[in-house]
C-alpha positions in Angstrom: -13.9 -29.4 -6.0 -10.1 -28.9 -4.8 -7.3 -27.4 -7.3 -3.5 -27.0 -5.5 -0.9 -25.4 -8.0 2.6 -24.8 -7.0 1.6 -24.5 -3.5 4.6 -23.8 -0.7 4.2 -22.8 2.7 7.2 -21.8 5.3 6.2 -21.1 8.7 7.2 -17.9 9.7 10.5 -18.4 11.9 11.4 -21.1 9.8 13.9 -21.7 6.9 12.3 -25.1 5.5 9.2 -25.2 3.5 6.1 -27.7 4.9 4.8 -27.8 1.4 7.2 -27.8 -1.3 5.3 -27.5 -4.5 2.3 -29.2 -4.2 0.0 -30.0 -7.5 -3.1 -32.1 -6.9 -7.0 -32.1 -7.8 -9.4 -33.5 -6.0 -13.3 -34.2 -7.6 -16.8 -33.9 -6.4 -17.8 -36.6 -4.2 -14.1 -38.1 -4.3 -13.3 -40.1 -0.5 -9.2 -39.0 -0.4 -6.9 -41.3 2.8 -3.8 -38.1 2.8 -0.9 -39.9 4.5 2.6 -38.9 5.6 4.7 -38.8 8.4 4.7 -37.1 11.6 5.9 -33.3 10.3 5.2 -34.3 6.9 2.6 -31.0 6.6 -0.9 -32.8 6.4 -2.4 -31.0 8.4 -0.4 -27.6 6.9 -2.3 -28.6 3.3 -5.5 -29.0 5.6 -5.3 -25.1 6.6 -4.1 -24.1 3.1 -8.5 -25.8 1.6 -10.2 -23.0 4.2 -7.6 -20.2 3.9 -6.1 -20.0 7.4 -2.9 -20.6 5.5 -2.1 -17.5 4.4 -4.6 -15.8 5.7 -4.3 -16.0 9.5 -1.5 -18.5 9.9 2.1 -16.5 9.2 4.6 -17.8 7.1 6.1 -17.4 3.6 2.6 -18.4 1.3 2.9 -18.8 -2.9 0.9 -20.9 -5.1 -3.3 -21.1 -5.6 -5.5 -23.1 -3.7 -9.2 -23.0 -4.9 -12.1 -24.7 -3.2 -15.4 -24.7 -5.5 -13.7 -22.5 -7.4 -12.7 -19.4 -5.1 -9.3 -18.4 -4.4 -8.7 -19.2 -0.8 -6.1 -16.4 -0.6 -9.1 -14.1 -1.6 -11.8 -15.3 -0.1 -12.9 -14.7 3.8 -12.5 -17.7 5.6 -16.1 -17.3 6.8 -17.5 -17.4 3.2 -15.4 -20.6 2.8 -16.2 -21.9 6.3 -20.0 -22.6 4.3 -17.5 -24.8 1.5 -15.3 -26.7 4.1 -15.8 -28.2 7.7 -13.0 -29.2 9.0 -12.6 -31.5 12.3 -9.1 -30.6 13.7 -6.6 -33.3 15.7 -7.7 -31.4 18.8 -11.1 -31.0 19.2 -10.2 -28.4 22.2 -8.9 -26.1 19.5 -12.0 -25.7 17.7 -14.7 -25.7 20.7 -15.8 -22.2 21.9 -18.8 -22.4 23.7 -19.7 -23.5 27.3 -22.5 -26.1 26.3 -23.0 -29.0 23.9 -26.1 -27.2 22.2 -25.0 -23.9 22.1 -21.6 -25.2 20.2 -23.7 -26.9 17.7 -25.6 -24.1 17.2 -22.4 -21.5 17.3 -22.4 -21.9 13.2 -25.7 -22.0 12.1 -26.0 -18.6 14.0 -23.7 -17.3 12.5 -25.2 -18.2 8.8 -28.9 -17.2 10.3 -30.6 -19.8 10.0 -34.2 -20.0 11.4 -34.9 -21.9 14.4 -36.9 -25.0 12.9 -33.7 -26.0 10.4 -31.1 -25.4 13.0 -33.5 -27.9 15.5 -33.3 -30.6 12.5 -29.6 -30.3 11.4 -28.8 -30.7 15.4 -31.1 -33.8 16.2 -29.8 -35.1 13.1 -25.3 -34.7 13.8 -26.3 -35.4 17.5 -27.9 -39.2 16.6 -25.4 -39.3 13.6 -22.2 -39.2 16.0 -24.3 -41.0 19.4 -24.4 -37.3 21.0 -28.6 -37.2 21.5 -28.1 -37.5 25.4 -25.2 -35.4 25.7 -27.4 -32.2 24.3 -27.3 -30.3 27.8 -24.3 -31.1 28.6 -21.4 -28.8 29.5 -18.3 -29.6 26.9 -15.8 -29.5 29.7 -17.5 -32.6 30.7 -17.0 -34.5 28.2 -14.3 -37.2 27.5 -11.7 -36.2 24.8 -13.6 -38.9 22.4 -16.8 -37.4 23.2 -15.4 -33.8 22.3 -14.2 -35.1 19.0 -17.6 -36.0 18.1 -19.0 -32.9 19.0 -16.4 -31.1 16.6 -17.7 -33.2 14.0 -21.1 -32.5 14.7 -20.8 -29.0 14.1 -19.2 -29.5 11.0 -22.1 -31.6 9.8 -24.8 -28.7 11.0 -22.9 -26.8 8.7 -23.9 -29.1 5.5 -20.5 -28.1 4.2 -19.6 -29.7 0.5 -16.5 -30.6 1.4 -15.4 -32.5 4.5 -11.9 -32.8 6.2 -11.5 -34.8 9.3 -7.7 -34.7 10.8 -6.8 -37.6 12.5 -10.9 -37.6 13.5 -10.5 -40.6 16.1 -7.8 -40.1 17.6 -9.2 -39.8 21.2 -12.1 -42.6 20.2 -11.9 -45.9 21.8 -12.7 -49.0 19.5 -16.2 -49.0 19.3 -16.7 -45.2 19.0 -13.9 -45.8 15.9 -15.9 -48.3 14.4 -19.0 -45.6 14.9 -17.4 -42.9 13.3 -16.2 -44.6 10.5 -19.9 -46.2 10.1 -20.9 -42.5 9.6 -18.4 -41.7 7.1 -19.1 -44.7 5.1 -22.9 -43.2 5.0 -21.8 -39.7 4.2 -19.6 -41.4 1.4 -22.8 -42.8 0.4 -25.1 -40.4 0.0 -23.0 -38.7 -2.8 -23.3 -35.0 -1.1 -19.7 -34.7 0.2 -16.3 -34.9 -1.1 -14.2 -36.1 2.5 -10.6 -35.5 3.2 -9.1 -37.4 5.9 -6.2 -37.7 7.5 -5.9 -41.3 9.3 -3.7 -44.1 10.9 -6.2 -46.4 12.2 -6.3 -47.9 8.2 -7.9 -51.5 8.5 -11.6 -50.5 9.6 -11.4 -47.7 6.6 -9.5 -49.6 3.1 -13.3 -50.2 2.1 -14.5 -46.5 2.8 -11.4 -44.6 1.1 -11.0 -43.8 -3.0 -8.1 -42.6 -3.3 -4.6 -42.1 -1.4 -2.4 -39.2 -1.4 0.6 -39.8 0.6 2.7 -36.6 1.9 6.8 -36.7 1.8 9.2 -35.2 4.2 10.2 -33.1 1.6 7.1 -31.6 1.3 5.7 -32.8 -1.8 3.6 -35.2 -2.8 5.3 -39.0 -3.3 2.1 -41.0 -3.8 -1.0 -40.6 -5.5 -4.1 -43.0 -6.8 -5.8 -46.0 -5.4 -5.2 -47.3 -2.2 -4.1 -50.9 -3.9 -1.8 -49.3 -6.3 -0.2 -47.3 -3.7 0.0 -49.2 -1.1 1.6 -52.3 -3.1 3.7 -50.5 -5.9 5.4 -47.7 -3.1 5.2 -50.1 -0.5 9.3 -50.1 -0.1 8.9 -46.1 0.0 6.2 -45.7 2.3 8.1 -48.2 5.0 11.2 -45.8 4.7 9.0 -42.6 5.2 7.3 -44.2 8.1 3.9 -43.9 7.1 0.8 -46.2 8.4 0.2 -48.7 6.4 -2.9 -51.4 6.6 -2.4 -54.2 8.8 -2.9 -56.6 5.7 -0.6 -54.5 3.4 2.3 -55.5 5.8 1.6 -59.2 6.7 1.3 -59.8 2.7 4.6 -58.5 2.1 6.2 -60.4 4.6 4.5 -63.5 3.4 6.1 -62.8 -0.1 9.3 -62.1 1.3 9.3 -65.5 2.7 8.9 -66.7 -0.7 5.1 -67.8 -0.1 3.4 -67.2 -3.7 0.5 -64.5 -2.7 -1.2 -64.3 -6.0 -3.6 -61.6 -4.3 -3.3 -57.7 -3.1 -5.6 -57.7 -0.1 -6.5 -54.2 1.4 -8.7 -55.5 4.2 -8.7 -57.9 7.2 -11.3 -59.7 5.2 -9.8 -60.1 1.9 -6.7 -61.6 3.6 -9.0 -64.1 5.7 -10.3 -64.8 1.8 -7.0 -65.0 0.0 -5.7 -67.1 2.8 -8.3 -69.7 3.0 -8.3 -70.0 -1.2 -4.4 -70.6 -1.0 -3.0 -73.5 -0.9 -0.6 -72.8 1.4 1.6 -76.5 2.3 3.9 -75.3 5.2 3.4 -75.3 9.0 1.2 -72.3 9.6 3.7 -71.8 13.0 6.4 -71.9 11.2 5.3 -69.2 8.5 4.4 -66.5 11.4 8.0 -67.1 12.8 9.3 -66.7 9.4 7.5 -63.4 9.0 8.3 -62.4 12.8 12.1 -62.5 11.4 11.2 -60.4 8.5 9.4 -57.5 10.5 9.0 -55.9 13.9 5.3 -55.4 13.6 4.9 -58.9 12.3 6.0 -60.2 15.3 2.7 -60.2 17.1 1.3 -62.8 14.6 2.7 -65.6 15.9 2.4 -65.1 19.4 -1.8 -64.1 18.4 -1.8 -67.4 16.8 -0.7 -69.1 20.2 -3.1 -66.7 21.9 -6.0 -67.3 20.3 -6.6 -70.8 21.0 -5.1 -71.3 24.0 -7.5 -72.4 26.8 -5.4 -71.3 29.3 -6.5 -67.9 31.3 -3.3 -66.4 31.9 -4.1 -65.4 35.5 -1.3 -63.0 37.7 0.6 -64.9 40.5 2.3 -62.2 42.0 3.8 -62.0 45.2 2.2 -60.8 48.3 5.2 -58.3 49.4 3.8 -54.8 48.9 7.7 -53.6 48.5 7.4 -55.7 45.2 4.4 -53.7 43.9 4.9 -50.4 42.0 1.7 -49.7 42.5 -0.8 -51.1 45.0 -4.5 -50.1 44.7 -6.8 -51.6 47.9 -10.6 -51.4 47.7 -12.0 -48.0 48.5 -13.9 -45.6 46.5 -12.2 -43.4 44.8 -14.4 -40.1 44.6 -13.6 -36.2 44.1 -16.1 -33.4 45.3 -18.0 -36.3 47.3 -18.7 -37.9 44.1 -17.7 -41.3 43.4 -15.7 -41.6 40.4 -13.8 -45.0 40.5 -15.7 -48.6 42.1 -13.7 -50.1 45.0 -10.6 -52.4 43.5 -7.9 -54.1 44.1 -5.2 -54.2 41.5 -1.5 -54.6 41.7 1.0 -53.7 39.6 4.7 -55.4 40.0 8.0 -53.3 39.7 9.1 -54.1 36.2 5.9 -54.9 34.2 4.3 -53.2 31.2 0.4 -52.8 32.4 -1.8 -51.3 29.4 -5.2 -49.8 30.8 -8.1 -50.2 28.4 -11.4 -49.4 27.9 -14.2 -47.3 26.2 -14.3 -43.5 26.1 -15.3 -42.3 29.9 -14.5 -45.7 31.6 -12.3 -44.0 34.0 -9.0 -44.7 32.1 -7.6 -41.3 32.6 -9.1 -40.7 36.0 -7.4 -44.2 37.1 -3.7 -42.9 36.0 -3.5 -39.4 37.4 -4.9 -40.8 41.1 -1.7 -42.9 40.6 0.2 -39.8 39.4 -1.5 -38.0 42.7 -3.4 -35.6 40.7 -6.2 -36.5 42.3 -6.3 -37.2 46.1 -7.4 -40.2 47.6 -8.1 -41.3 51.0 -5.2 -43.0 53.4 -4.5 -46.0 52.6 -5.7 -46.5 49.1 -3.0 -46.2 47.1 0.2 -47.3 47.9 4.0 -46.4 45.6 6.5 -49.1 46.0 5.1 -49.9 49.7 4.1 -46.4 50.7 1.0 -44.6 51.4 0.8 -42.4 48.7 -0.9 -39.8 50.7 2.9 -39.7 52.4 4.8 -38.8 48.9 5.9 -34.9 48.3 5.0 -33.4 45.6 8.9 -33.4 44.6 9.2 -36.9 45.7 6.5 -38.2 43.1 8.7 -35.7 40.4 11.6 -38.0 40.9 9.9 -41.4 41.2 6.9 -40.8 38.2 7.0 -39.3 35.6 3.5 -38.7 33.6 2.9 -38.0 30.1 -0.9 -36.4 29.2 -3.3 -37.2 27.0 -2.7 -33.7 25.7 0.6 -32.8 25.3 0.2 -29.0 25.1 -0.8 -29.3 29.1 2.3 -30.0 30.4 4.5 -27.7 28.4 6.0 -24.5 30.9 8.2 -23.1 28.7 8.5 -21.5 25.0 11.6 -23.4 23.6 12.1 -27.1 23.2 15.7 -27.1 24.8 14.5 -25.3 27.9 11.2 -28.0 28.3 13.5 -30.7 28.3 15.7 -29.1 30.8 13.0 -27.7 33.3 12.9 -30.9 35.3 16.6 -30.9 35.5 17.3 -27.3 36.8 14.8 -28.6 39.3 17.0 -30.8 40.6 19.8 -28.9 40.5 22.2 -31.0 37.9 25.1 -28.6 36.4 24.9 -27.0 33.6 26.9 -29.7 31.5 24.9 -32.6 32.8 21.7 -30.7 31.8 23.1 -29.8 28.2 24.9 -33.4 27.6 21.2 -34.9 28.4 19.4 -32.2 26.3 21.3 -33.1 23.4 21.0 -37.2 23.8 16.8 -36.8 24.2 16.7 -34.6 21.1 18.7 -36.6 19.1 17.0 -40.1 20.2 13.8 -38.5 19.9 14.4 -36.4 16.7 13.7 -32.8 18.0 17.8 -32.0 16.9 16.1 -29.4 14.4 13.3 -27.7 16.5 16.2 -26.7 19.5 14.6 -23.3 19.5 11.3 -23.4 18.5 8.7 -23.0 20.7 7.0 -26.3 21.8 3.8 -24.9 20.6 4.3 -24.6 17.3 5.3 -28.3 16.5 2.9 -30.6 14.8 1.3 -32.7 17.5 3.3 -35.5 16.6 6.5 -33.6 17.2 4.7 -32.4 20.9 3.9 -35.4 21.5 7.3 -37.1 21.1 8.6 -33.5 23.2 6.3 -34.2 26.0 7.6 -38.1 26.2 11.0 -37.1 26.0 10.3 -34.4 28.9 9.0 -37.2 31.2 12.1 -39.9 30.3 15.0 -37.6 30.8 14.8 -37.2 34.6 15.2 -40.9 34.6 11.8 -42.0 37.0 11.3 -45.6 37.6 7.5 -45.8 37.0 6.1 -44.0 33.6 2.4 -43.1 32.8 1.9 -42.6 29.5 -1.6 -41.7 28.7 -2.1 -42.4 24.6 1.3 -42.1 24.2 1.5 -43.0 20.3 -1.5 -40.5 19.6 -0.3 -38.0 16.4 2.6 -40.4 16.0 3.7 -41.9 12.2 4.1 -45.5 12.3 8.3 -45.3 12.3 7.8 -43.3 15.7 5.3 -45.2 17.1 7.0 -48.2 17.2 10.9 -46.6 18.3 8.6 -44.9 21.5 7.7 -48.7 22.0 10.5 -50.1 22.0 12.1 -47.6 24.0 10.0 -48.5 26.4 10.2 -52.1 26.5 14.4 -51.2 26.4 13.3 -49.6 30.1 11.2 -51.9 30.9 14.1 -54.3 30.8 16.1 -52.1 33.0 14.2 -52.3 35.7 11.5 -49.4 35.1 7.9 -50.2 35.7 5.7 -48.9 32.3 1.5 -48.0 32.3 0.3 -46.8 29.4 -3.3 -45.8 28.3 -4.5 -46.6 24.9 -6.9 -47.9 22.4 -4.5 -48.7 19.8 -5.1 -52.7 20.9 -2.4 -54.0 18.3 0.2 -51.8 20.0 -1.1 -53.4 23.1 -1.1 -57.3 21.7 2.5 -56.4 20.5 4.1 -55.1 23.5 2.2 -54.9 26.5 2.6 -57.8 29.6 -0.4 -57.5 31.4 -3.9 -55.4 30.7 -6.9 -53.5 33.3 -10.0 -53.3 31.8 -12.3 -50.7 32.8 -16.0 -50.0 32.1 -18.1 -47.3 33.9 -15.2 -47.2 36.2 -14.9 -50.7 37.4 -12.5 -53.2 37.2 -13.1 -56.2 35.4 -10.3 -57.6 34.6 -6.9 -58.1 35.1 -4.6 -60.2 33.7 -2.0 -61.3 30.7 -2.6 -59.6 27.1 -3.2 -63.3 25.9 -5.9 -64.2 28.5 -7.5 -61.0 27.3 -7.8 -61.7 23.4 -9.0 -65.6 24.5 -12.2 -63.3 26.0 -14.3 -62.9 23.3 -17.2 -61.9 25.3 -15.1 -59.7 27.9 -13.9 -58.0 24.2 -17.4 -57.2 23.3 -18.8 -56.6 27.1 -16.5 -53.6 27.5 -16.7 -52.5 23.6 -12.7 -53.3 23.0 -12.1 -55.0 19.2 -9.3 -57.9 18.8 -6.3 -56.6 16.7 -6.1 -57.3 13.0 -3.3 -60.1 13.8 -5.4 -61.7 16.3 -8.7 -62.1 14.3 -6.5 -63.8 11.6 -4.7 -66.2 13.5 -8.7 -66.9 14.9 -10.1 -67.6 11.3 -6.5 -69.6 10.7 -7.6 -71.7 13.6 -10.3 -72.6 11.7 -9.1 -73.4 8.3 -5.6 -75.1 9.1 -6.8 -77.6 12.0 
């Protein structure tokens, strides 16, 4: 279905090649995991399968691509459009119309279809990605996970043969993950497509996925064939290129590095649960997490899950009364915009210095939560209050200095077009000197490693490389309380984790961090304290570990336990 010979790409303004000699084939009805780092050029190999690279995308283009045997390079990318759907990152970039229905129908249009088929293709992508009573909707309405789907519904109106989904759920929340890989499991299934995807959320897919092509930062292709075999015999290699890797992958290594005889190459959260009650494993089940919290970072949350996960303690907040102790304060009010209520009355508190994760489905009010904190949205007197003070009563350059807000979508915050001048807007702002402003530049690009892109323009990074710009744009102003609204979306695994730790390294200084997220093992593994939302309530609020010990809180607002947690739960069982 897919032939790459000798292919290399150099975006235009650029000296280093993306793809540096690419050779692979992919077959009919072949499911193909394509890994790499952030910048590695997955997504650049994506565009080369429906000819926007070279066809529309410049740059310096050699090599053959053919997709059911036409030459992409000489084929209109309409013609191929009936070949390949693809379901971009940013399901913003691909969404043209004003309604949900007419965007479905945008395609078939186009291939002139009659009204009765395009009526059955729709009804059947809306119920296949839980869109049916979103039909009238306008898209601007929607929740970024509730865009994403619609993308992929289009592509599926489309009956494509060949299906690629770029990093498809990104903006989904745990259930609608679990959801959208159920579909692709059933696509894989009914033999008609050969899928493409490009993925970090790896546990919840092993039993889905074929093959796996992993992507260098060279540009070439470093690893190729089953996901055991690659994932086990370049397992040293993918750590060093900071590639995701299954949850089980890791916490099998570190077992064998602790000199534990694993006999076994588990892929899934299930096969290690199998292997693990079949072993005859003789030391202290503690004392084997803390020997494989010394071995690796993200290893470390095993031990502490274990705890977790049968404690019968509910971890409730004692915090003090003294508003000047709170970095935020929310009292009970609605919160509501154009007279409509948005947000239920609550009352949640968050203490200078803590590291509050926000949680919840797709539309729960997540988002809308953090920019009324940010005072994107107003509220009424009162409501709100920003270490002790009505927020109502903070400037606009007041809340500059004091808050500093990362979106959901990087590109939406970006004012200039070069990276160096981004990360020194804020400061000119305030007025530092010229050598301040430069000697600050330099230290975020390096810690963040943008050294190379000093003059390119912001919008022509991979998202991963925006994404890491836009966090870096918030830190170096130096506010006490961050926002970060799916801060580790587009990231590799290697950058993931540094953006972290960086911020537990602030936390410790004093700064006050919120994040937004679904990724809940980032959560278990560095977060204090979590608010859960659903339909814009508050239900609770408390320590991580009180929050894993909630099964049916978990289920109630559609949030999943981490891989580390549901193994130290079926640990629990075996070992006492």
């Amino acid at each position: 279905m897919i032939e790459m010979h000798d292919v290399r790409f150099t975006y235009a303004g650029t000296n280093k090649p993306v793809l540096d000699g690419i050779h692979v084939m992919i077959n009919k009805n072949e499911t193909v995991l394509l890994l790499g780092a952030s910048g590695a050029g997955k997504s650049s190999l994506v565009l080369c399968l429906n000819g926007l690279i070279p066809n529309s995308v410049h740059g310096s283009f050699s090599g053959t691509v053919q997709v059911g045997g036409k030459d992409t390079s000489k084929t209109p990318i309409a013609e191929l459009a009936c070949e390949i759907g693809i379901v971009f990152q940013d399901p913003e970039a691909q969404l043209v119309n004003i309604k949900v229905e007419d965007e479905l129908a945008f395609g078939m249009e186009n291939l002139c279809l009659d009204s009765d088929e395009m009526e059955r293709r729709m009804e059947d992508a809306l119920e296949q990605t839980g869109l049916s009573e979103f039909r009238q909707w306008k898209i601007d309405k929607l929740s970024g996970g509730q865009k994403q789907r619609l993308a992929l519904a289009c592509a599926l109106c489309m009956q494509p043969r060949i299906l690629v989904l770029d990093e498809p759920t990104a903006n989904l929340d745990p259930e609608g993950t679990k959801e959208l890989f159920a579909i692709l499991r059933n696509l894989r299934e009914c033999g008609k497509y050969t899928i493409i995807i490009i993925e970090h959320k790896l546990d919840e897919l092993m039993d889905t996925v074929d093959r796996v092509l992993v992507l260098g930062k060279i540009g070439k292709i470093i690893a190729d064939g089953h996901p055991r075999h690659v994932f086990y015999q370049h397992y040293d290699e993918l750590i060093r290129e900071g590639v995701w890797l299954p949850y089980s992958i890791k916490f099998t290594h570190e077992l064998m590095k602790q000199g534990i005889a694993v006999t076994e190459t588990p892929l899934t959260v299930k096969e290690t649960i199998d292997m693990l009650e079949h072993s005859r494993l003789t030391c202290d089940m503690e004392e084997l997490f803390f020997q494989a919290a010394m071995g690796n970072v993200s290893i470390k949350n095993v031990k502490a899950s274990f705890d977790t996960a049968y404690s019968h303690t509910r971890g409730k907040l004692s915090f003090t009364d003294s508003a000047e102790e709170f970095a935020i304060e929310i009292r009970p009010a609605e919160f509501t915009r154009k007279q409509t209520c948005i947000l239920r009355p609550m009352r949640l508190t968050v203490p200078r210095g803590d590291f509050l994760a926000i949680v919840g489905k797709n539309g729960a009010g997540k988002s809308t939560l953090a920019r009324f904190m940010m005072k994107l949205h107003q509220t009424n007197k009162g409501v709100i209050h920003l270490h002790g003070r009505d927020l109502t009563k903070w400037s606009v350059h007041e809340m500059a200095r004091e808050v500093g807000y990362v979106f959901q979508n990087p590109e939406h915050q970006f004012v200039t077009n070069r990276v160096f001048d981004e990360l020194a807007f804020g400061l000119r702002e305030m007025q530092l000197s010229q050598n301040e402003i430069s000697a600050r530049v330099e230290q975020m690009l390096e810690r963040f490693g943008l050294e190379q892109y000093v003059n390119a323009n912001p919008f022509q990074l991979s998202h991963g490389e925006k994404r890491r710009l836009s966090t870096a744009s918030m830190l170096i102003a130096g506010q006490r309380l961050l926002i970060l609204d799916e801060p580790t979306f587009g990231q590799d695994e290697y950058n993931a984790h540094q953006l972290m730790h960086m911020m537990k390294e602030l936390q410790e200084t004093g700064h006050t961090i919120i994040i937004v997220s679904h990724d809940m093992g980032l959560i278990a593994e560095y977060a204090d304290h979590a608010a859960v939302l659903k339909a814009g309530r508050l239900c609770f609020h408390g320590t991580v570990q009180a929050l894993f010990d909630r099964m049916d809180l978990l289920e109630e607002a559609d949030l999943n336990e981490p891989p580390s947690v549901e193994i130290a739960r079926h640990f629990r069982k075996v070992y006492t």
